[in-house]
N, CA, C and O atoms as a GROMACS GRO file, in nm:
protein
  328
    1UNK      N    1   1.615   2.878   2.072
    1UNK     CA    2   1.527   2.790   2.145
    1UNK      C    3   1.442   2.706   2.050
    1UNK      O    4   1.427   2.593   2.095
    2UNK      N    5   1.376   2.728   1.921
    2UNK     CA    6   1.328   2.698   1.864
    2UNK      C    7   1.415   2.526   1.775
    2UNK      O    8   1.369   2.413   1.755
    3UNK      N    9   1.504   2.566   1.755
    3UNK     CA   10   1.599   2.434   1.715
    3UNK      C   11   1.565   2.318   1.799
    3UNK      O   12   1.507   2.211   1.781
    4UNK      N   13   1.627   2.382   1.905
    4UNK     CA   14   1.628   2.290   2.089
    4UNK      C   15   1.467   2.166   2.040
    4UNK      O   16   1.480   2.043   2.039
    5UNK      N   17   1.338   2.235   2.009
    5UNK     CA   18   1.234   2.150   2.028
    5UNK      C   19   1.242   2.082   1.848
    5UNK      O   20   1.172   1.983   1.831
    6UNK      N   21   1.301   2.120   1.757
    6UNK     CA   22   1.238   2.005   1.663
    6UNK      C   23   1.314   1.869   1.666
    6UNK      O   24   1.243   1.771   1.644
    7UNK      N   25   1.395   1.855   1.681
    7UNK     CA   26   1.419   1.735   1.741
    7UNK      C   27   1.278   1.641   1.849
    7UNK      O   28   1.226   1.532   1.825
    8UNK      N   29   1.263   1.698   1.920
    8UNK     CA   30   1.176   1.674   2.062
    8UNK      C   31   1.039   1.618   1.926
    8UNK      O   32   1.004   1.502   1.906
    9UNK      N   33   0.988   1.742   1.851
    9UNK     CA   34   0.876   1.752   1.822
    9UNK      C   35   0.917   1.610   1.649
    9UNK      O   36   0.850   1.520   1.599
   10UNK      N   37   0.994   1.642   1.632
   10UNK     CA   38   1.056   1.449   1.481
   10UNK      C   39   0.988   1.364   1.586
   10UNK      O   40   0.866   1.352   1.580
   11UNK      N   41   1.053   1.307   1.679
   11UNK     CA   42   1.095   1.201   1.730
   11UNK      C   43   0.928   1.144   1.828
   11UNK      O   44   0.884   1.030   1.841
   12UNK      N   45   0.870   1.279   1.882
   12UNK     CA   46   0.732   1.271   1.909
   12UNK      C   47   0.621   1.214   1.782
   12UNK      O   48   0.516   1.151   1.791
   13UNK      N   49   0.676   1.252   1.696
   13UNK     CA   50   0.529   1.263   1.527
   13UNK      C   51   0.599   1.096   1.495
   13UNK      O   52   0.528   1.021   1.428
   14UNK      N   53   0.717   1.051   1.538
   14UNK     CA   54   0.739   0.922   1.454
   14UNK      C   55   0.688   0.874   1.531
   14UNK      O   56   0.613   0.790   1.479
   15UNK      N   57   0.675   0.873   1.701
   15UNK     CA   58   0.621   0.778   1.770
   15UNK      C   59   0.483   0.760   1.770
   15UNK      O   60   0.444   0.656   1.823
   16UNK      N   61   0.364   0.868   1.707
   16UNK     CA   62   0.261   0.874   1.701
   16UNK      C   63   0.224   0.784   1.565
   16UNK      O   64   0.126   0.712   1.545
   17UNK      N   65   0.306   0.806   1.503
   17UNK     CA   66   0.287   0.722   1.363
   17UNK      C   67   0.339   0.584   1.392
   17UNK      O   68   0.261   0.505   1.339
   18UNK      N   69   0.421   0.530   1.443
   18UNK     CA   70   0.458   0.419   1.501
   18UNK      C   71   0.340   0.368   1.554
   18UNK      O   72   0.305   0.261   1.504
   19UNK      N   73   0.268   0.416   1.643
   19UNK     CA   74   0.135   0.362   1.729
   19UNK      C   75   0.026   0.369   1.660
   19UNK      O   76  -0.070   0.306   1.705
   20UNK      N   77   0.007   0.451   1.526
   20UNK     CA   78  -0.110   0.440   1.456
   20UNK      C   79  -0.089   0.306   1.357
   20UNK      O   80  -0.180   0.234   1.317
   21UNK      N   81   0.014   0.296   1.337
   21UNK     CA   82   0.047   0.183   1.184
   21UNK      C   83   0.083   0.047   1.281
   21UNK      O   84   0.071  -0.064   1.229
   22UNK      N   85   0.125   0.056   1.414
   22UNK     CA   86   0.085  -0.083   1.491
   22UNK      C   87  -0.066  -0.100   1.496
   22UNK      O   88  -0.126  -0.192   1.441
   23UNK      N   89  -0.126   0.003   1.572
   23UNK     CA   90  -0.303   0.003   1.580
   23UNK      C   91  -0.353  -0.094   1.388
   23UNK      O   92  -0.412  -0.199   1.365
   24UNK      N   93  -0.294   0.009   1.298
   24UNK     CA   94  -0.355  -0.053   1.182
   24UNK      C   95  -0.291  -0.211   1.183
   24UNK      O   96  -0.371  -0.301   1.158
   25UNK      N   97  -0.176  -0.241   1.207
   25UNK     CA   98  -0.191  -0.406   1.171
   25UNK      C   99  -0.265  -0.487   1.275
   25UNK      O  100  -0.307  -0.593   1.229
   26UNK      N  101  -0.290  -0.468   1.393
   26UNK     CA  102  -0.329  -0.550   1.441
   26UNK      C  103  -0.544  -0.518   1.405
   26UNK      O  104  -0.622  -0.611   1.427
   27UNK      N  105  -0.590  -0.391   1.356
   27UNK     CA  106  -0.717  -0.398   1.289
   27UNK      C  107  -0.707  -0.500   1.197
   27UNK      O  108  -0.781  -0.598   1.198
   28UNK      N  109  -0.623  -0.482   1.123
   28UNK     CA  110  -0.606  -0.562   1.026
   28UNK      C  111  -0.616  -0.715   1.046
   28UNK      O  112  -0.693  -0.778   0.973
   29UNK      N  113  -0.538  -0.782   1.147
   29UNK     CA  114  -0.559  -0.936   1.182
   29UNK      C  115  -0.696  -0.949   1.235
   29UNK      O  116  -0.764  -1.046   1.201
   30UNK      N  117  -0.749  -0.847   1.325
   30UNK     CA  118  -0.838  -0.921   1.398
   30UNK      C  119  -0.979  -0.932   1.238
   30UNK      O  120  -1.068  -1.017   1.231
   31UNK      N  121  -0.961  -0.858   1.169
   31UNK     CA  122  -1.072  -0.814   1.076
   31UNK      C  123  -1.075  -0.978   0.985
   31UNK      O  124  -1.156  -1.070   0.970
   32UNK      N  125  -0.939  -0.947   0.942
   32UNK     CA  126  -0.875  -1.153   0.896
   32UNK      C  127  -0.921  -1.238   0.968
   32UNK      O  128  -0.924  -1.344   0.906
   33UNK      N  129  -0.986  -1.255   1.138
   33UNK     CA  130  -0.978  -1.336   1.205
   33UNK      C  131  -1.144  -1.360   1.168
   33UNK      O  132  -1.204  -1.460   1.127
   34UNK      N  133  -1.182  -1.248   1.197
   34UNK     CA  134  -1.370  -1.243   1.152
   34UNK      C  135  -1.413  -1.249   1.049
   34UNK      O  136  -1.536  -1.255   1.039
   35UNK      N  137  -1.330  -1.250   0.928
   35UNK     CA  138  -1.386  -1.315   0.804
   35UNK      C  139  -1.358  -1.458   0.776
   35UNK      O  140  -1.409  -1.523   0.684
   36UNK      N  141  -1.271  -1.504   0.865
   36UNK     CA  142  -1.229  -1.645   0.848
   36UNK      C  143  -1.369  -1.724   0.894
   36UNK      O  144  -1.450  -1.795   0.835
   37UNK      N  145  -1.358  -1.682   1.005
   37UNK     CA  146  -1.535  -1.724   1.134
   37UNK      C  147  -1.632  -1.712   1.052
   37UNK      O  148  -1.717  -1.801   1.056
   38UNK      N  149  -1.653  -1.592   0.944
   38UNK     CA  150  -1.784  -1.569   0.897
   38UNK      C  151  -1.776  -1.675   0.756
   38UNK      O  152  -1.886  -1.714   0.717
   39UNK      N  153  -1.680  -1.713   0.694
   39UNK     CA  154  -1.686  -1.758   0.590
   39UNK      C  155  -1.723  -1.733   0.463
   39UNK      O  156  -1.658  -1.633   0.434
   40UNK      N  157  -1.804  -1.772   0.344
   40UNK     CA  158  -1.839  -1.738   0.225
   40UNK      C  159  -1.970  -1.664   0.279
   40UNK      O  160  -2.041  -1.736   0.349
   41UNK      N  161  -2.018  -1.521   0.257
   41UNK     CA  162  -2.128  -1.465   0.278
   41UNK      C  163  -2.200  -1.471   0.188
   41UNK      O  164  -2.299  -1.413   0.232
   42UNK      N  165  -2.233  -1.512   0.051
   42UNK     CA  166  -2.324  -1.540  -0.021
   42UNK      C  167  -2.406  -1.685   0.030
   42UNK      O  168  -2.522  -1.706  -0.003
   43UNK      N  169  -2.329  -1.779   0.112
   43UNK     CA  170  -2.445  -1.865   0.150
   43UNK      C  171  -2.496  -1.864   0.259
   43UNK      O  172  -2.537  -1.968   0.310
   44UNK      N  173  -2.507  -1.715   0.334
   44UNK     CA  174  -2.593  -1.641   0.415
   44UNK      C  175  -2.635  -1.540   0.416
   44UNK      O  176  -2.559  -1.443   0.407
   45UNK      N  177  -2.778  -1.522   0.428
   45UNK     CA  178  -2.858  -1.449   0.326
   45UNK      C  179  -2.889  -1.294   0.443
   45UNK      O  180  -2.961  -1.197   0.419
   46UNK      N  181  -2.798  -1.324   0.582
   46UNK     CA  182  -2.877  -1.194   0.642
   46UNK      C  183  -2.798  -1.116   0.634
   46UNK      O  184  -2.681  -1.139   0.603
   47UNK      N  185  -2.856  -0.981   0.668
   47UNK     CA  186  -2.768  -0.804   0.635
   47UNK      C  187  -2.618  -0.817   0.680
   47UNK      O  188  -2.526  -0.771   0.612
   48UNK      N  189  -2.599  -0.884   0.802
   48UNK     CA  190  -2.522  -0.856   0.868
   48UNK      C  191  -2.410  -0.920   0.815
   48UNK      O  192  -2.306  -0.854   0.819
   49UNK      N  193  -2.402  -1.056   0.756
   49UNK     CA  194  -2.335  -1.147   0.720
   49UNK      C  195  -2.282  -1.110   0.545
   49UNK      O  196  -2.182  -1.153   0.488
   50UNK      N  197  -2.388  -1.019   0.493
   50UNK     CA  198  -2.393  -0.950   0.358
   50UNK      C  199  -2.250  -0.811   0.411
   50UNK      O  200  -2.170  -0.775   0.325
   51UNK      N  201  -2.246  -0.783   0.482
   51UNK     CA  202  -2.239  -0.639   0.512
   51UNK      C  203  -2.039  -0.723   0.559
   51UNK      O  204  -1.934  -0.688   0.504
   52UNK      N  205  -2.049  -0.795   0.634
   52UNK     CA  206  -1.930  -0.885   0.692
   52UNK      C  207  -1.831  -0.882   0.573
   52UNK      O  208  -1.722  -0.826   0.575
   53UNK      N  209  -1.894  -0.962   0.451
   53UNK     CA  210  -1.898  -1.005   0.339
   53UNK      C  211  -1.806  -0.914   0.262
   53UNK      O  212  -1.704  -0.964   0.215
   54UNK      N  213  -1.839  -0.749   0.240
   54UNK     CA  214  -1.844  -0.652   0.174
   54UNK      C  215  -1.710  -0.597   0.241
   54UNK      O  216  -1.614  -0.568   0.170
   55UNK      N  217  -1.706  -0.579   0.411
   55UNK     CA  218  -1.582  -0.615   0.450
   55UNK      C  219  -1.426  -0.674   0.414
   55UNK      O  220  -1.320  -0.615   0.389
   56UNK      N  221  -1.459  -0.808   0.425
   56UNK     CA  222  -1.393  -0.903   0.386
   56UNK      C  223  -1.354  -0.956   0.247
   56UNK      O  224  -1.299  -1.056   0.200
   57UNK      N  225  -1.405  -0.848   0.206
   57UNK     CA  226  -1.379  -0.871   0.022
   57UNK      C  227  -1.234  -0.896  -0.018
   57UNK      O  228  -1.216  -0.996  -0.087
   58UNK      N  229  -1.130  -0.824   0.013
   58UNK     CA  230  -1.005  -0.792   0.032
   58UNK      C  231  -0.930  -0.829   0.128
   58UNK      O  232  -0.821  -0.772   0.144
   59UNK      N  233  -0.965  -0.921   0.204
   59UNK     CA  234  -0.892  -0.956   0.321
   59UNK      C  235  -0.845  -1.150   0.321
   59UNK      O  236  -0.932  -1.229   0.287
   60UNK      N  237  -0.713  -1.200   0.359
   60UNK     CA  238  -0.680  -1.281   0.330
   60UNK      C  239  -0.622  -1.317   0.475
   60UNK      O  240  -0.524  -1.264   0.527
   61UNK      N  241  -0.733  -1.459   0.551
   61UNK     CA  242  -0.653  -1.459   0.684
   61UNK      C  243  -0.539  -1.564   0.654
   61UNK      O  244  -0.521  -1.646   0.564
   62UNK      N  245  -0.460  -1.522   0.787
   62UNK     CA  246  -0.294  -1.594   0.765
   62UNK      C  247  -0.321  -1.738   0.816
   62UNK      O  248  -0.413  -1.771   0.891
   63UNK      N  249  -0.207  -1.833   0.753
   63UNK     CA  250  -0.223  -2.006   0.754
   63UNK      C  251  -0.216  -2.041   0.931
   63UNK      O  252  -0.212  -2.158   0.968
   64UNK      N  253  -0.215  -1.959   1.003
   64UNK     CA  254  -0.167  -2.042   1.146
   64UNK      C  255  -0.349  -1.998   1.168
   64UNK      O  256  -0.392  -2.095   1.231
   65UNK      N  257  -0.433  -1.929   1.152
   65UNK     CA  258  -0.545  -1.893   1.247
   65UNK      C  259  -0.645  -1.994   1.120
   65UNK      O  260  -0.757  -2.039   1.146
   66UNK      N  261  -0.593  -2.007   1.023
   66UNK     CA  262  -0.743  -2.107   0.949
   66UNK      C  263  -0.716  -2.233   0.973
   66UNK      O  264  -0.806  -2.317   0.962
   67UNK      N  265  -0.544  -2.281   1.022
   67UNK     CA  266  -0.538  -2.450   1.054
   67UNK      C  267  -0.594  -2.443   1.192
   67UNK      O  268  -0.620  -2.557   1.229
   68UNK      N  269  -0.620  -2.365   1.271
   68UNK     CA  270  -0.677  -2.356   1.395
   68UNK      C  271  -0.829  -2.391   1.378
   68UNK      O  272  -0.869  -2.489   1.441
   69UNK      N  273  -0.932  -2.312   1.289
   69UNK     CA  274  -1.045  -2.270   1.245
   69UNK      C  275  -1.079  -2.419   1.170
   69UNK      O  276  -1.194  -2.462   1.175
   70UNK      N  277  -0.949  -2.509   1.087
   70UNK     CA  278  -0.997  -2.632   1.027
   70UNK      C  279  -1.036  -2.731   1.133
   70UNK      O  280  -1.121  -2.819   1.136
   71UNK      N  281  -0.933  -2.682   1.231
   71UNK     CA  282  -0.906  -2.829   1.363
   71UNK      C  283  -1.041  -2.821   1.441
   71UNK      O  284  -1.110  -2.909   1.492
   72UNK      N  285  -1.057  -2.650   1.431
   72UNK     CA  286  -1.216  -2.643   1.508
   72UNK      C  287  -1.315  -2.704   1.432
   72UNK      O  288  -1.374  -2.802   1.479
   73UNK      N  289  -1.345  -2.659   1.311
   73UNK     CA  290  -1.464  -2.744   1.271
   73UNK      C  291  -1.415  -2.868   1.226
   73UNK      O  292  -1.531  -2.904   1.205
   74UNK      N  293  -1.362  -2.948   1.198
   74UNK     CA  294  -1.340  -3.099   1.196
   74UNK      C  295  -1.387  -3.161   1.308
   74UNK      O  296  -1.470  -3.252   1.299
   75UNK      N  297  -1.332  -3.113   1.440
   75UNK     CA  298  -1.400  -3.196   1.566
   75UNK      C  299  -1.540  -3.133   1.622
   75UNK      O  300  -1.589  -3.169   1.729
   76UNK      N  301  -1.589  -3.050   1.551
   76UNK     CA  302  -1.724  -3.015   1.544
   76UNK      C  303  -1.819  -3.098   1.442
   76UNK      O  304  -1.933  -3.125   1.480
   77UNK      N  305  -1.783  -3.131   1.337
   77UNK     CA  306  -1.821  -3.231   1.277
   77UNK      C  307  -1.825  -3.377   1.332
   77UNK      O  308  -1.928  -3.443   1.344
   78UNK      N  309  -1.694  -3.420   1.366
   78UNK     CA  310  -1.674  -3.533   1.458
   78UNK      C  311  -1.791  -3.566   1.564
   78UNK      O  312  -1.869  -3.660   1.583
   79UNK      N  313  -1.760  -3.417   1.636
   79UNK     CA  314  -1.871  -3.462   1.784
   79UNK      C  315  -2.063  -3.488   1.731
   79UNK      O  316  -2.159  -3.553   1.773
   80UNK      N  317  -2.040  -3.407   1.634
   80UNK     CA  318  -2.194  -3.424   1.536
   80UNK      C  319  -2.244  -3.560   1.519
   80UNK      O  320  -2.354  -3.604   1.550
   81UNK      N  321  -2.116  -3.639   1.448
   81UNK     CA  322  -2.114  -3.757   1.419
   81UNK      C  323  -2.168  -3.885   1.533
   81UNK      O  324  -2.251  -3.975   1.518
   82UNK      N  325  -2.091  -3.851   1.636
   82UNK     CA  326  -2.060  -3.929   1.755
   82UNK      C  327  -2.265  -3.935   1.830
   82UNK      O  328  -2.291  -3.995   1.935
   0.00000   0.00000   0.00000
């Protein structure tokens, strides 16, 4: 009987690890997404933005969410202008 479940009990532990290492990439983007938003934290001087900062040390967001983030502030500038 014991045979019968390790199979059962492989195929259970890969799927748990499957759902933890999806969970980790998508931490991973959204963390990329909030250091993109927060930007250079040395030219903001509060805890929170320090602390963001310390975060984001190591983190590199991907080219489709910062041409998004350029298009946003360009026509934020624009409407400034206007």
């Amino acid at each position: 009987m014991e045979s019968e479940w390790k199979p059962v009990i492989v195929w259970f532990c890969l799927g748990l690890f499957a759902l933890a290492e999806f969970g980790n990439v998508q931490m991973g983007s959204e963390i990329r997404r909030m250091c993109a938003l927060v930007g250079d934290p040395v030219t903001r001087p509060k805890t929170a933005a320090e602390e963001i900062g310390a975060i984001c040390a190591n983190r590199v967001p991907d080219d489709a969410y910062l041409l998004r983030l350029e298009a946003r502030q360009q026509a934020r500038l624009h409407a400034s202008r206007n």
